[in-house]
N, C-alpha and C positions, 0 to 999 in steps of 0.2 A: 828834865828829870822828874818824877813819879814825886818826889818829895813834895815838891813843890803841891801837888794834889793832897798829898796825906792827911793834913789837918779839915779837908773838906769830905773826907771819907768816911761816913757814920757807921755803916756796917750792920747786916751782913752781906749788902750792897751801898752804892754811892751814897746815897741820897737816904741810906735805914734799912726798912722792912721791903720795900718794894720796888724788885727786878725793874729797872726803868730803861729808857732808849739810850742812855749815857751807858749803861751795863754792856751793853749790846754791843755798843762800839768798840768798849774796850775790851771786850772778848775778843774781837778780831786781835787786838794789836796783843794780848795777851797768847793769843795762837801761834804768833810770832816770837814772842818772848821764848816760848817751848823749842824752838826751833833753834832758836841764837843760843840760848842756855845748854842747847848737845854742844854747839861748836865752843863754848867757852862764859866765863865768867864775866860778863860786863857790868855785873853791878845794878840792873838796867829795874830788880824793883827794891824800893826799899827795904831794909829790916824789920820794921814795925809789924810786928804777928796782925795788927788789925788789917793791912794793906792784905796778909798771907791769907785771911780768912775771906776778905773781899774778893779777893783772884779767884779762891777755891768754889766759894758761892756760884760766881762767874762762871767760871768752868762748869760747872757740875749741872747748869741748866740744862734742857735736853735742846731745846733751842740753839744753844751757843754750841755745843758739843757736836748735833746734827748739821749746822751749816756748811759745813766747807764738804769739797766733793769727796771721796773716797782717794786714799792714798795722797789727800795732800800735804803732810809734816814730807815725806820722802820726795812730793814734786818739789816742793820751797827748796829744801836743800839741794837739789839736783839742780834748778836754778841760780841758787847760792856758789855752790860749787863751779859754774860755768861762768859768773863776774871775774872780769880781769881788775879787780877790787883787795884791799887790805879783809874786809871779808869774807869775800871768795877764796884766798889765798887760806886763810885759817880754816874754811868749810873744808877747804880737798884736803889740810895737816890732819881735821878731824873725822872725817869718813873713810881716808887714804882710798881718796878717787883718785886716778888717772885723768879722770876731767879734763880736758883743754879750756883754758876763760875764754872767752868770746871778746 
């Protein structure tokens, strides 16, 4: 859990004032969080507004924003939807795909 990180978060990145390669990382899984949070509520970042402001920082780089290719929050879930998984199963209740899980 993200909590467990929280007390080491200084903000308005990890580490303070300056975007660093730990930023970087957790943009990806933060890309992801975007994706689980359409299909439902896991709880999965803390409440602490400073964690809120550090995600937002994150996000809002042009770096972290440009990386991933084009259309892919819609590929993630197209592949989420196609696990024969407790999450797949929730992806297709949340997009109401027809999807078959693989």
């Amino acid at each position: 859990r993200l909590a467990r990180i929280a007390p080491e978060v200084e903000g308005p990145f990890f580490a303070g004032e300056t975007f660093r390669l730990v930023d970087g990382v957790w943009g990806t899984i933060f890309r992801y969080f975007e994706t689980f949070e359409a299909i439902g509520d896991f709880g999965l970042m803390p409440e602490a507004a400073h964690m809120a402001v550090w995600r937002a920082a994150v996000m809002a780089r042009a770096s972290v924003r440009e990386a991933p290719p084009e259309g892919y929050p819609a590929r993630l879930m197209e592949f989420l939807c196609a696990r024969h998984s407790h999450l797949g199963g929730l992806a297709r209740a949340g997009c109401g795909t027809a999807a078959k899980p693989l």
